[in-house]
C-alpha positions as CSV (number, residue, x, y, z in Angstrom):
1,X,-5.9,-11.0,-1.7
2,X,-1.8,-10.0,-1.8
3,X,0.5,-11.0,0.3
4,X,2.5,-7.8,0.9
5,X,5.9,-9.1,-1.4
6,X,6.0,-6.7,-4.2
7,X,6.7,-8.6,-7.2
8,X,8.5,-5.5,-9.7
9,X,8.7,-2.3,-10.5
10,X,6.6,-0.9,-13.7
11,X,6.2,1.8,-15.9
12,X,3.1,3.9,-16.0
13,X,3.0,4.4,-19.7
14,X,-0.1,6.6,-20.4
15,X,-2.8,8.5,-18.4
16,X,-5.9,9.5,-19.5
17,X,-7.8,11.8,-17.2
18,X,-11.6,12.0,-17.4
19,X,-14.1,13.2,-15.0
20,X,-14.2,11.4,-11.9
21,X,-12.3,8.7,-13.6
22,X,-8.2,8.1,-14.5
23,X,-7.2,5.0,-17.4
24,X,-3.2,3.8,-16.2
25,X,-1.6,2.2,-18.5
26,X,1.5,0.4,-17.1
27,X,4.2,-1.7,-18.8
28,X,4.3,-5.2,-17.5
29,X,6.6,-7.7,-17.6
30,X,5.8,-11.2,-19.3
31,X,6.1,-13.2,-16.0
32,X,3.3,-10.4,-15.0
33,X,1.7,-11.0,-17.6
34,X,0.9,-15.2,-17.6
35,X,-2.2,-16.1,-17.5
36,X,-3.4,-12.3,-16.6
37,X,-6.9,-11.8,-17.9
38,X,-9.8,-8.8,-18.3
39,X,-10.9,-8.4,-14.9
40,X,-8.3,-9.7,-13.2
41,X,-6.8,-8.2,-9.5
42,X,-3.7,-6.4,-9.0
43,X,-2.2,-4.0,-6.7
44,X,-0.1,-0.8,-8.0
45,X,1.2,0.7,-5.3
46,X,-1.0,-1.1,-3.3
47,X,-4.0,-0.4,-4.6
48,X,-6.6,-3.2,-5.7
49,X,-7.2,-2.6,-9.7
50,X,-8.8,-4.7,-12.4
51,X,-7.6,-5.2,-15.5
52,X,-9.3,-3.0,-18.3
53,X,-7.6,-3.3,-21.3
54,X,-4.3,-5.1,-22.8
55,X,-2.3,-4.4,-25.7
56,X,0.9,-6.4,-26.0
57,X,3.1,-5.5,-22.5
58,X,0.6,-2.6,-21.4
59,X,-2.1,-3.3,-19.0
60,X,-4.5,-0.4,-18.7
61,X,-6.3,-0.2,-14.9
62,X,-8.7,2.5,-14.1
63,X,-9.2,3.9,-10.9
64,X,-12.4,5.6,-10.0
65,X,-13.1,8.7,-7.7
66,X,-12.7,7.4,-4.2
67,X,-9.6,5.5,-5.5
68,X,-8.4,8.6,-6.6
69,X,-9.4,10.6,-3.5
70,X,-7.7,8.0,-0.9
71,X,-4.7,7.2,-2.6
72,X,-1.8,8.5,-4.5
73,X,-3.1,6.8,-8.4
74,X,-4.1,10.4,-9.1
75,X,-1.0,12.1,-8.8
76,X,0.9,9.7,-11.2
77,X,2.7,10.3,-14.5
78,X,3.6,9.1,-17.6
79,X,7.3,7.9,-16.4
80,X,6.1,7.2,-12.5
81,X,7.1,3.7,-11.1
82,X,4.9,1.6,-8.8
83,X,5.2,-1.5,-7.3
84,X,3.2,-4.5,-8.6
85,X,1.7,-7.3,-7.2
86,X,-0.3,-9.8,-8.6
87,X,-3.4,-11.3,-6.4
88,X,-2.1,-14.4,-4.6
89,X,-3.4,-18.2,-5.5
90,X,-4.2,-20.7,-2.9
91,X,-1.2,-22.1,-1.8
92,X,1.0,-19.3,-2.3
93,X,3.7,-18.5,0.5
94,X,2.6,-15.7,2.3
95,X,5.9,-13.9,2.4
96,X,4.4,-10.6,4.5
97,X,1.1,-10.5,5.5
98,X,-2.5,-10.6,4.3
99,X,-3.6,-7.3,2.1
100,X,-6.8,-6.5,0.8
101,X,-5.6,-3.9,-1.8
102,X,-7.9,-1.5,-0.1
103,X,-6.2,1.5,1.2
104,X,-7.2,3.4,4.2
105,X,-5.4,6.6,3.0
106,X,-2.4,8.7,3.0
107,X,0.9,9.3,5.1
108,X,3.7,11.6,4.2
109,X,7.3,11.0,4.4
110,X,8.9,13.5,7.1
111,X,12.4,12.0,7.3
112,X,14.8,9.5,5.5
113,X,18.1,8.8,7.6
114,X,20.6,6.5,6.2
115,X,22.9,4.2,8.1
116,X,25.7,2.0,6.9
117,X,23.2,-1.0,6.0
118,X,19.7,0.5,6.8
119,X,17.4,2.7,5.1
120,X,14.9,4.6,7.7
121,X,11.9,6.4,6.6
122,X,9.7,8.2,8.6
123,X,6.0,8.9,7.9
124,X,3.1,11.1,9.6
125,X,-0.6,9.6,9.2
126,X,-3.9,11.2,10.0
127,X,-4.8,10.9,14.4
128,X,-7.2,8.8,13.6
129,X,-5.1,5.7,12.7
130,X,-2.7,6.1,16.0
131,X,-4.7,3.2,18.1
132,X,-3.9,0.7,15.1
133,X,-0.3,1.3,14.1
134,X,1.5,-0.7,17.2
135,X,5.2,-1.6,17.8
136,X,6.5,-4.4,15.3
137,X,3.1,-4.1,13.8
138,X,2.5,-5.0,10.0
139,X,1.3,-2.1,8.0
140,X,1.3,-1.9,4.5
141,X,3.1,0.8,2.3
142,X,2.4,1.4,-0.8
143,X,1.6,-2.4,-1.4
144,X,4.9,-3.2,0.5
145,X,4.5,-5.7,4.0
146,X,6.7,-3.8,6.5
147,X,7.1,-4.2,10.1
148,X,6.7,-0.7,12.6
149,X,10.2,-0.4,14.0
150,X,9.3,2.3,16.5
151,X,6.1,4.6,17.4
152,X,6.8,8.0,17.6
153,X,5.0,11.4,19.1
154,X,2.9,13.1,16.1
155,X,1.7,10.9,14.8
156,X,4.7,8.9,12.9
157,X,6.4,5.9,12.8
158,X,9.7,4.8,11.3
159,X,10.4,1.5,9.2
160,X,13.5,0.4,8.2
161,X,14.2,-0.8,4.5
162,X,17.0,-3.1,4.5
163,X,18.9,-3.4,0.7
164,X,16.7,-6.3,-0.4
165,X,13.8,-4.1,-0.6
166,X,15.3,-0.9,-1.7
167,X,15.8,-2.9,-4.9
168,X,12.9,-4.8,-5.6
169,X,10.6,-1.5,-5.2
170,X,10.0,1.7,-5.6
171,X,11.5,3.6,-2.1
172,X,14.6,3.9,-2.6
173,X,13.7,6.9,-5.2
174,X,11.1,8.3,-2.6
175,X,12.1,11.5,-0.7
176,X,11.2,13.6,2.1
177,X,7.6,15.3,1.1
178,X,6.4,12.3,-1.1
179,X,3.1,10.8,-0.1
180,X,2.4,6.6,-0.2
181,X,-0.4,4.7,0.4
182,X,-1.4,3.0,3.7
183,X,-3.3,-0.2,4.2
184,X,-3.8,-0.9,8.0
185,X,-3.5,-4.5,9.1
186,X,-6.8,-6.0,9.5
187,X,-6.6,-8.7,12.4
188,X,-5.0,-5.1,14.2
189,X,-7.8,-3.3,13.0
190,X,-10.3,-6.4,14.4
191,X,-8.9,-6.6,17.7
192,X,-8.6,-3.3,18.2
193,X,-12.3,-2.7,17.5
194,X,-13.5,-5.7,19.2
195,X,-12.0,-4.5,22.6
196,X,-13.5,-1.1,22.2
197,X,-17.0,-2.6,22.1
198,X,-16.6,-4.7,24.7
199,X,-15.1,-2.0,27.1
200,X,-17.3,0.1,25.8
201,X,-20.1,-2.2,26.7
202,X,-18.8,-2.7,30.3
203,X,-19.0,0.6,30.8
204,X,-22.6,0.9,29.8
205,X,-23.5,-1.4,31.8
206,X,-21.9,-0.2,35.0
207,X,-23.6,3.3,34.4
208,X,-27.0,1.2,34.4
C-alpha cells in the first residue's frame, strides 16, 4: 500500500534487458534505504516492485512482461528519473490517497500551460477509463496523488501541479508527448461498478 506522497527522485543506474523480463537498477538514498530488505515493496513511478538485489545505494527491481506492457518501466534509461515511494506502515499519515502500485495503463501528455504559480498538464487516456476519472477526483500519476481539476471532451483531463510538487518529483521535466503511468482510484472504481450492477439488475428485472 502507498499513499500517493512521492518520497524522491532517483537515478535509474543500469538496465538489463532480457526476454520478457527488464532488471532496474536505481540509486537510492540512505533514508530510502533503512530498514529496506530483499522482497520488499516500492513504487517507481508508481509501479509496485520488489526488491531483487542490493549493492551499496543501488537497489535492483525487475519488472516482468505485463509490467512492462502496462506501464512506462520499459521505456526507461540509464540516466531516467522516477519518483519513489516506499510502501506505507500502519500509522503512517495518508498524505494523498490509498494506491495499490498496480497501474491500470497509460495516458499521454497533450498540453503543458504555465501560469504565474501553476503548472497545468493535460493528459488523454484510453475511452474506457472515462466513467471513472470524475471532477476533483483522485487519480494517481505516475505514483503521484493528484486531484482532477477539470474533465474535458477526448478523453483528457487537466491537473494542476503547484511548486511543491514540481520539486519533489519528476514532472516538472515531463513534456508534451511523454507518456506516465495511471492508477485509477479504487473506492471510484468500486462505486462505479457497484451501481452498474445494480442498474443493470433493475433493468433485467423489468424486462422480465
Amino acid at each position: 500500500m502507498y499513499t500517493g506522497i512521492v518520497q524522491a527522485v532517483a537515478d535509474v543506474v543500469s538496465v538489463e534487458r532480457k526476454e520478457g523480463l527488464t532488471s532496474l537498477t536505481i540509486q537510492l538514498t540512505p533514508e530510502l534505504r533503512q530498514d529496506l530488505k530483499q522482497g520488499a515493496s516500492v513504487a517507481v513511478d508508481g509501479v509496485c516492485l520488489s526488491v531483487v538485489k542490493q549493492e551499496g545505494d543501488q537497489v535492483t527491481f525487475d519488472a516482468m512482461l505485463e509490467t512492462l506492457n502496462k506501464t512506462t518501466l520499459g521505456t526507461l534509461e540509464v540516466g531516467s528519473r522516477v519518483n519513489i515511494e516506499r510502501s506505507a506502515r500502519q500509522g503512517d499519515e495518508v498524505g494523498g490517497h490509498i494506491l495499490s502500485g498496480h497501474v491500470e495503463g497509460k495516458a499521454q501528455i497533450i498540453a503543458i500551460t504555465h501560469t504565474e504559480n501553476n503548472h497545468i498538464v493535460t493528459f488523454q487516456y484510453p475511452s474506457a477509463w472515462q466513467e471513472y476519472i470524475v471532477h476533483k477526483g483522485f487519480i494517481a500519476v505516475n505514483g503521484c496523488s493528484l486531484t482532477v481539476v477539470k474533465e474535458q471532451e477526448g478523453n483528457t483531463f487537466q491537473v494542476y501541479f503547484i511548486p511543491e510538487t514540481l520539486r519533489a518529483t519528476t514532472f516538472a521535466g515531463k513534456q508534451s508527448g511523454d507518456e506516465v503511468n495511471i492508477e485509477i482510484d479504487n473506492q471510484t472504481k468500486l462505486i462505479v461498478n457497484t451501481v452498474k450492477r445494480y442498474l443493470s439488475g433493475l433493468n433485467l428485472t423489468r424486462q422480465a
